[in-house]
Residue, then its C-alpha position, 0 to 999 in steps of 0.5 A: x812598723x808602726x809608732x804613735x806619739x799625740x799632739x794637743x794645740x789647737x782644735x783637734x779638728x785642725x790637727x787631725x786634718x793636719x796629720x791625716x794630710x802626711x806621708x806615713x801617717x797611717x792612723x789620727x785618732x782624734x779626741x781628747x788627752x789627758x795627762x798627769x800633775x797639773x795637766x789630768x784635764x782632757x785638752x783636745x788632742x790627735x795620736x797620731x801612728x806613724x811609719x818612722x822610715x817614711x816620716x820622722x818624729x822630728x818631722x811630725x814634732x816640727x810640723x806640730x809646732x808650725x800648725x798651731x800656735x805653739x808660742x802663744x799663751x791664749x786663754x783657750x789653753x785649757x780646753x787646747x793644751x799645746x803639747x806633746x805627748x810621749x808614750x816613751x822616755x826616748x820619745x820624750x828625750x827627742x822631744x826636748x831636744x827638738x823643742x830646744x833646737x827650734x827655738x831659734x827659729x820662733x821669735x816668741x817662748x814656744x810655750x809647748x810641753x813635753x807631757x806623759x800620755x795618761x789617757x785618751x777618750x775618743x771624739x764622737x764619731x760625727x767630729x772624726x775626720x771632720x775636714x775630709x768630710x766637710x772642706x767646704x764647711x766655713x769652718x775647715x776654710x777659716x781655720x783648715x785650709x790656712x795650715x794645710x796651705x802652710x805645709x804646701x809651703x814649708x813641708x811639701x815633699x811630706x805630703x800625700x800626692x793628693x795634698x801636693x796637688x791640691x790647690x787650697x783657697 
């Protein structure tokens, strides 16, 4: 069984890594997202196809918010939108709830949106799977190895035993 939802938040590089690191992902595309109203800009986003009976929606919308700063309004919103992006009306309903249930544990307004998936341009094919081709990179290192380090922390038995592990520096 294959579902798919899409995350937009922070670099697409960073969010594919993320997605790519779980049991039940069976596909991250990476790329760019567009959707409708005020948001029809692309924004740096992942789909991400998943196994519901090995890793939930509410799982992947929990690891979403932790792994990027879903709080946090920066100027760079634009070009990394926070969001969630559904391709159906129970999966926006799962999302809002979800959203409205983890609040609590933010001390900051998640700022992430509930938006309808629109369109999808993938990234050129030297960015794709960018951490697992380059993890020593500076880059991967800075901004990468932190969020994989937090699911090692707060997400463990929903990682690949490769990322179970691993040791992160």
């Amino acid at each position: 069984m294959n579902n798919k939802i899409a995350f937009g938040g922070g670099c697409h590089w960073c969010t594919e890594a993320v997605f790519q690191a779980l049991k039940g992902v069976q596909k991250v595309e990476q790329g760019f997202i567009a959707s409708n109203k005020d948001h029809t800009t692309f924004s740096e986003a992942v789909i991400v196809h998943y196994n519901p009976e090995i890793i939930t929606l509410d799982i992947l919308i929990q690891i979403h918010l932790y792994t990027h700063k879903s709080t946090s309004n920066h100027s760079m919103r634009t070009k990394y939108r926070s969001a969630i992006y559904y391709f159906s009306e129970a999966q926006k309903e799962v999302a809002a709830l979800l959203l409205a249930n983890l609040q609590s544990e933010f001390e900051a307004t998640i700022i992430t949106k509930t938006l309808p998936f629109k369109d999808f341009k993938p990234s050129e094919a030297q960015f794709k799977n960018y951490y697992k081709n380059n993890p020593n990179k500076p880059f991967c290192q800075t901004y990468i190895n932190p969020k994989l380090k937090l699911l090692q922390a707060k997400f463990s038995k929903h990682l690949t035993d490769n990322l179970q592990r691993k040791s992160i520096s």
